[in-house]
C-alpha positions as CSV (number, residue, x, y, z in Angstrom):
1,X,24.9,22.7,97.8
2,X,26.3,25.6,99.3
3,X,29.6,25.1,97.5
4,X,28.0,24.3,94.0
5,X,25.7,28.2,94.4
6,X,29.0,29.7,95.4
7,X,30.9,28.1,92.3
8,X,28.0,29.1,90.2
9,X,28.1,32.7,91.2
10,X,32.0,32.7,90.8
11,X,31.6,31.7,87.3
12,X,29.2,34.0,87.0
13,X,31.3,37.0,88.4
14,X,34.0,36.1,85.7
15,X,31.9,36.1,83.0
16,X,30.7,39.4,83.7
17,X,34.1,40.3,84.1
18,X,34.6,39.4,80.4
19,X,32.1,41.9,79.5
20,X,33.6,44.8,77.6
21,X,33.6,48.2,78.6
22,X,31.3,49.9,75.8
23,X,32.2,53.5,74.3
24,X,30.3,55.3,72.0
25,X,31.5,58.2,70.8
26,X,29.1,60.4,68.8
27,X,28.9,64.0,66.8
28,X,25.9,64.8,64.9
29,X,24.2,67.0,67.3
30,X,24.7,70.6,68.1
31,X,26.6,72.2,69.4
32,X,29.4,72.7,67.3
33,X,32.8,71.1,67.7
34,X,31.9,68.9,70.8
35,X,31.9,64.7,70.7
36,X,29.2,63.4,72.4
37,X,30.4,60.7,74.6
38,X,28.8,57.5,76.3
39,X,30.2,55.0,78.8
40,X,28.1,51.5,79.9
41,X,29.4,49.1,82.2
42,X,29.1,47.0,84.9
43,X,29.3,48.6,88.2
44,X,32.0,48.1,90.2
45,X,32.1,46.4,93.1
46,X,30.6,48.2,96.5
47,X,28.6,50.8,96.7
48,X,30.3,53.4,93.7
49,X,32.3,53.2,90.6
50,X,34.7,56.1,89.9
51,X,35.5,57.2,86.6
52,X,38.4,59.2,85.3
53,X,39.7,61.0,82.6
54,X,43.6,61.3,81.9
55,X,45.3,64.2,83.1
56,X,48.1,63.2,80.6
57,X,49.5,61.2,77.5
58,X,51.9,58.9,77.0
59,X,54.5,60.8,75.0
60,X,53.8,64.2,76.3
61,X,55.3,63.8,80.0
62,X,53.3,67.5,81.6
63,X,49.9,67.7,83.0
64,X,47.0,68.5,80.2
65,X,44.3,68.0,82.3
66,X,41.7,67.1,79.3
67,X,38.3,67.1,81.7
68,X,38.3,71.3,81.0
69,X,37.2,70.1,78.0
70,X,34.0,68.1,79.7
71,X,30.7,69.6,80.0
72,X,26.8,67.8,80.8
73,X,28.1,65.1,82.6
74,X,25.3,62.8,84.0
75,X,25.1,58.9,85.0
76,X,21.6,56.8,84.7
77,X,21.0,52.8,85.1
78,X,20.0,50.8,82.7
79,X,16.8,51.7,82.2
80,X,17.3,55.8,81.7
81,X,17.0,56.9,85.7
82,X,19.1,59.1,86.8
83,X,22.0,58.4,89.4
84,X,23.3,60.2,92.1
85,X,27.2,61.7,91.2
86,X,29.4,63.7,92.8
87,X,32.9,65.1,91.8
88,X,35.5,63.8,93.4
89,X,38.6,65.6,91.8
90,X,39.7,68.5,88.7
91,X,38.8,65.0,86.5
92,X,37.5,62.1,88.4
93,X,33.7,61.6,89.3
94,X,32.2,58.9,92.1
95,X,28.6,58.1,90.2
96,X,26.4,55.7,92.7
97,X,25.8,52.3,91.7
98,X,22.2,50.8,90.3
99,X,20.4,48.2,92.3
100,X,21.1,45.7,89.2
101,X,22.1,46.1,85.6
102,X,24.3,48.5,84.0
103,X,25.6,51.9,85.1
104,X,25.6,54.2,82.1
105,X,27.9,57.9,82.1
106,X,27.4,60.4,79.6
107,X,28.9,63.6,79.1
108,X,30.4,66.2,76.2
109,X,33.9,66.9,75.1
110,X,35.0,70.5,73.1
111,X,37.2,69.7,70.6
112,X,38.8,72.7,68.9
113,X,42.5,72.0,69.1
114,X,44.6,70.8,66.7
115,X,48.0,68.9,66.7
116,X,49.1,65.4,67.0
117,X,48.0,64.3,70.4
118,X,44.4,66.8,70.6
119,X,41.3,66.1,69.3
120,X,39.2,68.2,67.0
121,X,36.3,68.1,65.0
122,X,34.6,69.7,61.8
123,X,31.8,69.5,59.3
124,X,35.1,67.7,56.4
125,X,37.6,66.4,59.5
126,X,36.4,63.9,62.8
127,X,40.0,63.4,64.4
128,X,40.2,62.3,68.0
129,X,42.9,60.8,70.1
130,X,40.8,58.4,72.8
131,X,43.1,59.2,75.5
132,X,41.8,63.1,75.7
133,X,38.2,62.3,76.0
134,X,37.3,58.7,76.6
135,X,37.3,58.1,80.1
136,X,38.4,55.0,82.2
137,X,36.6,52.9,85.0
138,X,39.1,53.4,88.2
139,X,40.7,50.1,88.8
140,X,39.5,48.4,85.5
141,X,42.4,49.8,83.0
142,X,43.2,46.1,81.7
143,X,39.3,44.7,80.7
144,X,38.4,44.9,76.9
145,X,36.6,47.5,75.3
146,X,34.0,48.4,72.4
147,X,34.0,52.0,70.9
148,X,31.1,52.4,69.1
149,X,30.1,55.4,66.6
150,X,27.1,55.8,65.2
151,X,27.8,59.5,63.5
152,X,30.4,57.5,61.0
153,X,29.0,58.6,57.8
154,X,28.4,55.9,55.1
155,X,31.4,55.7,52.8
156,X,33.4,58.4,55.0
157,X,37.6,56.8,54.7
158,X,38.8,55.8,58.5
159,X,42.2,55.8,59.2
160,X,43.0,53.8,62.8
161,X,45.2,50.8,63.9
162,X,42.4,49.8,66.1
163,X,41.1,46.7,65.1
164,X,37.4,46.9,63.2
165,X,34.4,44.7,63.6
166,X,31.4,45.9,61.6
167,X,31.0,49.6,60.0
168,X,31.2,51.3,63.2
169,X,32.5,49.2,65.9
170,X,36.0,48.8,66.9
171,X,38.0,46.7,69.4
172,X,40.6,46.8,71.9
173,X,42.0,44.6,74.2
174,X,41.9,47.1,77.1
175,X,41.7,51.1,78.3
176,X,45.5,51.2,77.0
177,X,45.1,49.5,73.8
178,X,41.8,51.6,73.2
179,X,43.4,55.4,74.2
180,X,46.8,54.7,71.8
181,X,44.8,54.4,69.1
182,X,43.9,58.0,67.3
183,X,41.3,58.3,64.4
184,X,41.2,59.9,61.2
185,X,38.0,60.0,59.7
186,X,37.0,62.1,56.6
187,X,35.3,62.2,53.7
188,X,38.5,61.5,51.5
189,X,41.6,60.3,52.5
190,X,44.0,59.5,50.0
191,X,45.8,56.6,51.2
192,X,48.0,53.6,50.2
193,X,49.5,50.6,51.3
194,X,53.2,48.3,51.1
195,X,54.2,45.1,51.8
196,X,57.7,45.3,53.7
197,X,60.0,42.8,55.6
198,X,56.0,40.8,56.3
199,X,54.5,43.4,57.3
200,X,51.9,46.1,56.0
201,X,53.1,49.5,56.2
202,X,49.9,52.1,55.5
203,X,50.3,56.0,54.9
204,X,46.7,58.3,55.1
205,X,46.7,61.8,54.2
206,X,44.2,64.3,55.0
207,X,44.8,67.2,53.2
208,X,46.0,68.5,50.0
209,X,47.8,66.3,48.5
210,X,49.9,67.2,45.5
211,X,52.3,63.6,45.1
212,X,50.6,62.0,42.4
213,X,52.0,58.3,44.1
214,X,53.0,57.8,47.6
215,X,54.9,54.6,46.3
216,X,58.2,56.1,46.1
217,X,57.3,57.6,49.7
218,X,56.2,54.1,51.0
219,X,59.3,52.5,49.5
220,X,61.5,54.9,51.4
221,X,59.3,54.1,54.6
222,X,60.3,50.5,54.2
223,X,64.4,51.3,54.1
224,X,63.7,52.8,57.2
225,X,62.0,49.7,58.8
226,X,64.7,47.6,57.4
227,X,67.3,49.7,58.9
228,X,65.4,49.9,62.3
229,X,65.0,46.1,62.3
230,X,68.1,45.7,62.0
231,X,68.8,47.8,65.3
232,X,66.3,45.4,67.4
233,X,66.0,42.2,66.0
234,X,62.7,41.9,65.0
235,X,59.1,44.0,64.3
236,X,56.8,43.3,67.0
237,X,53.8,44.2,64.2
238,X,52.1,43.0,61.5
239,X,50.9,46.4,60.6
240,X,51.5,49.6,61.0
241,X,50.0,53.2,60.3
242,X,51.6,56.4,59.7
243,X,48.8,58.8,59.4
244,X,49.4,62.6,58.3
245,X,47.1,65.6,59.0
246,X,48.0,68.3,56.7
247,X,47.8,72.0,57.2
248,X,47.7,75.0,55.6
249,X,50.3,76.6,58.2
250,X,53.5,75.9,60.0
251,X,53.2,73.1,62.4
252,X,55.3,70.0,63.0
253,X,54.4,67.4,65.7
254,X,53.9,64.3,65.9
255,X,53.2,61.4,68.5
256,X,54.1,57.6,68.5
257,X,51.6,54.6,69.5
258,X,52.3,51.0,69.6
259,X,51.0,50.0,66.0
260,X,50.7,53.8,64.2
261,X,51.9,57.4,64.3
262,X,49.6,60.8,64.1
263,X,51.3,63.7,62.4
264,X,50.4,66.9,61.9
265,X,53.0,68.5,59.1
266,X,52.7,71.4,57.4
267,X,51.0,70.3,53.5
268,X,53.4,71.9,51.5
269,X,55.6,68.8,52.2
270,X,53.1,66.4,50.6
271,X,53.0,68.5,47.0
272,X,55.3,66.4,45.5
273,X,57.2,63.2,45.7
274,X,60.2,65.0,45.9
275,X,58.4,67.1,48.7
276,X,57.4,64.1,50.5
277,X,61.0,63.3,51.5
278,X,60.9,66.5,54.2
279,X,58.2,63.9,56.4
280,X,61.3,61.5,56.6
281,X,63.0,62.5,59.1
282,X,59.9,63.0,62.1
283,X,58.6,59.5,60.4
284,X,61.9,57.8,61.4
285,X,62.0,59.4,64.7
286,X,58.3,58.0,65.5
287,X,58.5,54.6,63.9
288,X,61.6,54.1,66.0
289,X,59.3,54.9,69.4
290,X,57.9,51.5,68.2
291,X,60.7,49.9,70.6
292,X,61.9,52.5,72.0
293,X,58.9,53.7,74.3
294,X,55.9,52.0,73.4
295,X,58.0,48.7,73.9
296,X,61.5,48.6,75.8
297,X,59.9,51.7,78.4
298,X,60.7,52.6,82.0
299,X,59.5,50.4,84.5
300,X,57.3,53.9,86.0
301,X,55.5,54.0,83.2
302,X,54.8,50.2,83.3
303,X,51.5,50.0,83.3
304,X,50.7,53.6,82.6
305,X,49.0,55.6,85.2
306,X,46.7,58.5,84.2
307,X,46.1,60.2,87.3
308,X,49.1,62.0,88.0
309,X,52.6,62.7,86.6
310,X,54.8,59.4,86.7
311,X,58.7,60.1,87.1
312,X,61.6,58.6,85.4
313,X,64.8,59.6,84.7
314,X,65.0,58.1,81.2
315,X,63.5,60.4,78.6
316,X,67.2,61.5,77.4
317,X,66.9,57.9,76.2
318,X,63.4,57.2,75.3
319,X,63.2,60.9,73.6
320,X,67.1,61.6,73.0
321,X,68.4,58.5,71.7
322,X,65.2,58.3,69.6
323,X,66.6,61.4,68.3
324,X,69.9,59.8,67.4
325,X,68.8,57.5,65.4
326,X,66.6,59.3,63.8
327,X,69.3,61.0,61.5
328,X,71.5,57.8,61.9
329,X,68.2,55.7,60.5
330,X,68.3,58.2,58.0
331,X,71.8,57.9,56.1
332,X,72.0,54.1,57.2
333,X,69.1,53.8,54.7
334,X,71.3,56.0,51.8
335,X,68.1,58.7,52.5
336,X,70.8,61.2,53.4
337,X,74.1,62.0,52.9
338,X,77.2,61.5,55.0
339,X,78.8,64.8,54.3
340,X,74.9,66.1,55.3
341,X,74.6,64.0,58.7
342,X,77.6,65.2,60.0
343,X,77.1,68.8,59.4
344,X,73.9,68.2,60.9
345,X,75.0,66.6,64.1
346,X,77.9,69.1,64.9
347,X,75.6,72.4,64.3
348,X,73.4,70.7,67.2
349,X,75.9,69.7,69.7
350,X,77.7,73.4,68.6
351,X,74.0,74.6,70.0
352,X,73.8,72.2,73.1
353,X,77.1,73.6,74.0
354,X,76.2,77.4,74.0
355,X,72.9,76.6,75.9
356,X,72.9,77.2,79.6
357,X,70.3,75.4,80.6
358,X,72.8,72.1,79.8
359,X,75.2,73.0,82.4
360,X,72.7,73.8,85.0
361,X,70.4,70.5,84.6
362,X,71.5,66.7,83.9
363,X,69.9,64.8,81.1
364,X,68.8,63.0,84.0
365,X,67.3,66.1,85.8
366,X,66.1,66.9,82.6
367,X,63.9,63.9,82.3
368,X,62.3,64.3,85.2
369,X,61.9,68.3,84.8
370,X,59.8,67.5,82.0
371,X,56.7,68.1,84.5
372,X,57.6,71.6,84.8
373,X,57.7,72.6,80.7
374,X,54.8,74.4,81.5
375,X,55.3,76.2,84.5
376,X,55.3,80.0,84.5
377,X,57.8,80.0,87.1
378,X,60.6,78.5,85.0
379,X,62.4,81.2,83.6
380,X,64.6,80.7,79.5
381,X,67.4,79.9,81.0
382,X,66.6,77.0,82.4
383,X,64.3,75.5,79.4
384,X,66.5,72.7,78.4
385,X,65.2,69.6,76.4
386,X,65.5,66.1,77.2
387,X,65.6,65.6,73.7
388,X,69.0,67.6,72.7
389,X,70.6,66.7,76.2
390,X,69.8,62.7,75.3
391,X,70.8,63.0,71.8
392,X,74.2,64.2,72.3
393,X,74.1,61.3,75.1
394,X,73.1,58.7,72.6
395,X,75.9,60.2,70.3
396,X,78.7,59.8,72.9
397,X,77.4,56.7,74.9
398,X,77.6,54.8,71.3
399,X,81.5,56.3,70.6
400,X,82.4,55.6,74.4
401,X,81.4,51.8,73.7
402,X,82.8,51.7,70.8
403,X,85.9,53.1,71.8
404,X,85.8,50.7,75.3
405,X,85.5,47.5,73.4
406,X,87.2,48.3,69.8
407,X,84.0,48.6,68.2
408,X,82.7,45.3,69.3
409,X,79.8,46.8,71.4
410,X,78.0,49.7,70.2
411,X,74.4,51.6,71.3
412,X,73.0,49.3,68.8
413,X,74.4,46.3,70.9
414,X,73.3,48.0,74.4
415,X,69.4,48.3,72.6
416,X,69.1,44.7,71.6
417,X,70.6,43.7,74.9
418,X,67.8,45.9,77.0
419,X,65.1,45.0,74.6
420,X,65.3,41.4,75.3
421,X,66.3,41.5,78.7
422,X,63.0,43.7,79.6
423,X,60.4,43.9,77.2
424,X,60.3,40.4,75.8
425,X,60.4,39.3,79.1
426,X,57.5,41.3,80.1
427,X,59.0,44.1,82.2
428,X,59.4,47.5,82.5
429,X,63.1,49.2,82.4
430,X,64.7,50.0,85.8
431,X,66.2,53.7,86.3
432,X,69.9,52.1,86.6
433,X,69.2,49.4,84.0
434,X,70.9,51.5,81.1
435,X,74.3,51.6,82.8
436,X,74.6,48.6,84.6
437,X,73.9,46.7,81.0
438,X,76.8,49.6,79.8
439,X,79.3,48.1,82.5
440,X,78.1,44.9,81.5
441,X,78.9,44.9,77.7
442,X,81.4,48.2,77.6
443,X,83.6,47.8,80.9
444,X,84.4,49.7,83.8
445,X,84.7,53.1,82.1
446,X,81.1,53.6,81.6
447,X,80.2,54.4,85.1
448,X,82.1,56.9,85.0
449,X,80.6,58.0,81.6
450,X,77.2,58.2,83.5
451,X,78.4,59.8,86.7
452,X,79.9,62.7,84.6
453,X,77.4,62.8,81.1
454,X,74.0,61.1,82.5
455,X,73.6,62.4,86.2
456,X,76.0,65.0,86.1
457,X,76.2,68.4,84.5
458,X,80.0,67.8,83.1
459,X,80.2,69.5,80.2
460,X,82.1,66.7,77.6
461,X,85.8,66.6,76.7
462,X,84.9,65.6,72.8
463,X,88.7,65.2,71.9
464,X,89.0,63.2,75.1
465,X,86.4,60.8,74.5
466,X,86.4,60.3,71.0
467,X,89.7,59.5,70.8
468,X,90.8,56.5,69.0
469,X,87.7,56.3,66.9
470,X,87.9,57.4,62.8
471,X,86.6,60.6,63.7
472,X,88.6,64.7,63.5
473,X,87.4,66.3,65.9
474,X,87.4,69.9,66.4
475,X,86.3,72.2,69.0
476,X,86.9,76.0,68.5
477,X,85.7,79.1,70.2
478,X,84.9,82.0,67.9
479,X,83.2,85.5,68.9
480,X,79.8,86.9,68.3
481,X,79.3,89.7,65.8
482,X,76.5,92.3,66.0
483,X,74.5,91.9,68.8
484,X,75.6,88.8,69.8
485,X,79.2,90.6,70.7
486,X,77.5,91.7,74.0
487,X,75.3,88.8,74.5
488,X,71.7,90.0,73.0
489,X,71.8,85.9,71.1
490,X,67.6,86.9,70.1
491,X,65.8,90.2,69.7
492,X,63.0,90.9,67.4
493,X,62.2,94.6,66.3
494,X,59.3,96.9,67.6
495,X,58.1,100.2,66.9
496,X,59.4,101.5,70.1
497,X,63.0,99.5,69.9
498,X,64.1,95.6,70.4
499,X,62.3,92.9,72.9
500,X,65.3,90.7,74.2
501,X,64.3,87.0,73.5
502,X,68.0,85.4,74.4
503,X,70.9,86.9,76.9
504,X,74.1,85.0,77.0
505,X,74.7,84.3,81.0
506,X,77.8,86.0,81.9
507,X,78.0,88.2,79.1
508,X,78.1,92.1,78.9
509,X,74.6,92.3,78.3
510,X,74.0,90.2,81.4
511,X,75.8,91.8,83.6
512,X,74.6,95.5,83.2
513,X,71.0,94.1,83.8
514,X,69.3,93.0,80.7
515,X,67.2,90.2,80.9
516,X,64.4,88.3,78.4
517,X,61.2,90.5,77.9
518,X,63.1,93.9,78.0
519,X,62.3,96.3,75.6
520,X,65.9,98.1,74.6
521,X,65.3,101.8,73.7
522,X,68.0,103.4,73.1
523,X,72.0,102.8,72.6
524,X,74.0,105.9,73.4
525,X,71.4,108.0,72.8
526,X,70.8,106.4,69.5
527,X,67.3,104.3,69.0
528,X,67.8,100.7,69.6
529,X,65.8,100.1,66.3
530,X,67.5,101.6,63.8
531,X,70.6,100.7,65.2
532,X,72.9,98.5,62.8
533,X,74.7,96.0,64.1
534,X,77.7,96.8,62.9
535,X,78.1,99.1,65.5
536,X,79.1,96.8,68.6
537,X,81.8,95.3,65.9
538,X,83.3,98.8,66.0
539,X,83.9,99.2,69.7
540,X,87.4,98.3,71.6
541,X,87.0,95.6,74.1
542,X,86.5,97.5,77.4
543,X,84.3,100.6,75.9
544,X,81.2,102.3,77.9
545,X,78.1,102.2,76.2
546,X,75.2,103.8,77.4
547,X,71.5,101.7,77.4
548,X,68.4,102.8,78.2
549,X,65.4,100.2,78.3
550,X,61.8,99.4,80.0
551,X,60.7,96.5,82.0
552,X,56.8,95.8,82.3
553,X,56.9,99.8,81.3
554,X,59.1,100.7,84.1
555,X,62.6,102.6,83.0
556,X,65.5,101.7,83.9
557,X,69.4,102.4,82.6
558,X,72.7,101.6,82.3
559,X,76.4,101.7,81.4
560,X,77.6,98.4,79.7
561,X,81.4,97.5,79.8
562,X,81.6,96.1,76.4
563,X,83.9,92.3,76.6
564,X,83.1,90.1,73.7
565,X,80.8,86.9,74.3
566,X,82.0,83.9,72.4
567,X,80.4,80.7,70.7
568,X,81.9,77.2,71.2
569,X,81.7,75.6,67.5
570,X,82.0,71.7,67.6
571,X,82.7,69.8,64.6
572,X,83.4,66.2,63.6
573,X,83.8,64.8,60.6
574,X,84.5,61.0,59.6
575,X,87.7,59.2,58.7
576,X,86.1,56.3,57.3
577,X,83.1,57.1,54.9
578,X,81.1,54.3,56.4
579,X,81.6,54.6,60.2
580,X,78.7,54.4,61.9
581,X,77.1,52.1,59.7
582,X,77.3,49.5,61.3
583,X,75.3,48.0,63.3
């Protein structure tokens, strides 16, 4: 008897455990620009259940810390009385659990920002991203959820990859499933719809939109996901959603989730179909995050954690080699041309290589610095991106195997490898998983690649390691003009003189004491302003010139020894019209 009640409560337990978490997520009552936002579930075992909101999103590796945003927050059982709460952290709360039934948190969420990972909300636009404002039971991140909203206007468009069950009720298969899943809700969305290697691609645009089809658009989409399949093997989707936010300004960003992508692009790119082409590029770059990322990720970010920052090494290659291949997707698919893509990619390693902050930090170093984007303390010259540093290590890690094995291995080869290895086997990448499958398929010689290009700081030898490949390779190092002769790489023009936005390290300007933020007044005895440029390309190498310039309003001076500061200009051009095609 005592067995059979225990077995009875057990199956009892587990179906409760069944029992969805339920969101409902409302907006139809003052004030303005804040979601109203509800939470019922079971309690959790023992005497409290903690709730949390992220602190972070998947795809944007710094601390957001979205509970500023959180206002009114209150708990009640299941009948409306009020429970005892108490903040435990900046974004987690303890709430005391009822006697029986369910525990119930409410609370509001200000939503006035506006790019691809915020939320925000007006009279014509609802558009949320779940991760900023819905928050999760501590411990219970894998049960299924409900998100409920009962503001939904009759007839209003929705665009979400969230599954949909009923007018205003929409599934997920847990907390993870339910915060990758942004919405687009409007009055009007002008959208459309493609059928592509068995799958549904869908585009929705909010915004004005001047294309009179998105056909051609779609069509273009779907070379892209033919090329990409191609890379991986397969499509781990049925559908997919890219889903554009248009805006009257200058803005481009964009975030990838599992079965969609949210874009915010500025709407003068949708005017025409000729117009619509400029989205191609940031569309390729996300739908390739569908494996690289969202799939094939680092084992650290396997299952996510919200809570705090989560370190790996790897965002050169979830975030830089993304980058690669977004070009490469790009003129694989005969959307751009050869003669284009390799301009491209030498004017952006010419830039890597006169950037400082590439010889100081390791794309490795990089990856894991991306917690400190934000920090106050962290001055120009050490702002580096994970993306640039990883792209010109997808670039050269795909000519080193190349080279290594004759062109029988390439990056392509090392993806598919890695993607089936981990992901379809259910695990997360290891930090040292990338080069041991590099030894594996490419030899010896890429360890040494890594030491030097992935943990290191080695600046590459480009003749050195791209030789043998159909590639001319040139690397040539030409002087500045104008301001640039002495360093000054950025100013912008005041009233008073010019504010220094880029010194060269090591340059003329350097060394007599400029640094970022200085406001340069006068240039021997002449005003800084008015000053033409010409006039540093007129001086012998060697020559005194006289500065004057403030600091935070404080004066200061000195005598510059004027040396030339020179760029490094890289350029490579292909052999054979079709290298890199392959796959």
């Amino acid at each position: 008897m005592k067995w059979t009640l225990s077995l009875r409560l057990w199956l009892l337990w587990t179906e409760l455990m069944a029992e969805p978490l339920r969101y409902t997520l409302a907006w139809d009552t003052p004030p303005r620009y804040t979601y109203q936002v509800r939470l019922e579930c079971r309690p959790t075992r023992g005497r409290h259940t903690v709730v949390g909101l992220p602190a972070w999103r998947p795809g944007r590796y710094i601390l957001q810390n979205y509970a500023g945003a959180v206002s009114h927050f209150a708990a009640y059982d299941e009948a409306g009385r009020p429970l005892p709460w108490q903040k435990l952290t900046k974004d987690t709360w303890q709430v005391e659990n009822p006697p029986h039934g369910l525990l119930r948190v409410e609370y509001r969420f200000y939503a006035r920002q506006l790019d691809a990972g915020s939320s925000y909300l007006s009279p014509e636009l609802v558009y949320f991203n779940p991760v900023n404002l819905l928050m999760y039971v501590q411990g219970r991140l894998e049960e299924p959820c409900e998100l409920h909203l009962p503001s939904l206007p009759e007839g209003w468009a929705v665009a979400t990859a969230l599954p949909r069950q009923g007018p205003r009720k929409f599934l997920a298969t847990d907390y993870h499933h339910l915060v990758d899943s942004p919405f687009l809700i409007a009055p009007f969305l002008r959208s459309d719809r493609l059928d592509c290697e068995g799958v549904t691609l869908h585009v929705h645009f909010w915004g004005r939109v001047g294309a009179r089809s998105l056909q051609p658009f779609l069509q273009d989409l779907c070379r892209i996901l033919q090329v990409q399949k191609r890379i991986w093997g397969h499509v781990p989707f049925a559908e997919y959603h890219f889903m554009y936010l248009l805006v009257p300004f200058s803005m481009r960003h964009a975030v990838e989730h599992a079965y969609c992508a949210m874009f915010v692009l500025p709407e003068e790119g949708a005017s025409s179909e000729a117009a619509l082409r400029s989205f191609l590029g940031i569309s390729a770059h996300e739908l390739f995050h569908v494996w690289n990322v969202k799939r094939l990720r680092p084992a650290a970010l396997w299952p996510y954690r919200y809570d705090r920052e989560v370190y790996t090494s790897l965002h050169w290659l979830t975030e830089g080699v993304t980058d690669y291949y977004t070009s490469l997707s790009l003129l694989r698919a005969g959307l751009m041309d050869p003669t284009e893509y390799w301009q491209r990619l030498s004017a952006e390693l010419t830039q890597i290589e006169n950037t400082p902050a590439y010889t100081l930090f390791s794309p490795a170093e990089l990856s894991i610095d991306s917690w400190l984007a934000s920090s106050s303390y962290r001055p120009a010259l050490y702002q580096g991106s994970f993306y640039a540093a990883g792209k010109r290590v997808g670039f050269l890690l795909d000519m080193t195997l190349r080279r290594e094995t004759q062109g029988r291995v390439t990056l392509d080869s090392l993806l598919r490898d890695l993607y089936q290895r981990y992901y379809l086997r259910g695990k997360g990448l290891p930090e040292d998983a990338v080069q041991e499958a590099a030894v594996r398929l490419g030899g010896p010689a890429l360890k040494d690649f890594f030491d030097r290009h992935v943990r290191g700081r080695e600046a590459p030898d480009y003749e050195k390691i791209l030789a043998g490949l159909p590639l001319r390779v040139s690397v040539e190092y030409k002087p500045y003009t104008g301001w640039g002769r002495v360093g000054i790489l950025r100013y912008k023009a005041h009233e008073e003189g010019i504010r220094i936005e880029e010194v060269m390290p090591g340059s003329a300007a350097d060394k007599v004491g400029l640094e970022v933020g200085d406001l340069l007044l006068t240039v021997e005895g002449r005003a800084a302003k008015d000053l033409p440029s010409e006039f540093w390309d007129s001086l012998q190498e060697g020559a005194g010139v006289h500065l004057g310039w403030t600091r935070e309003g404080f004066p200061l001076e000195g005598t510059l020894a004027l040396s030339s500061a020179h760029q490094k200009q890289v350029r490579i051009e292909p052999v054979e019209p079709d290298f890199l095609k392959s796959y």
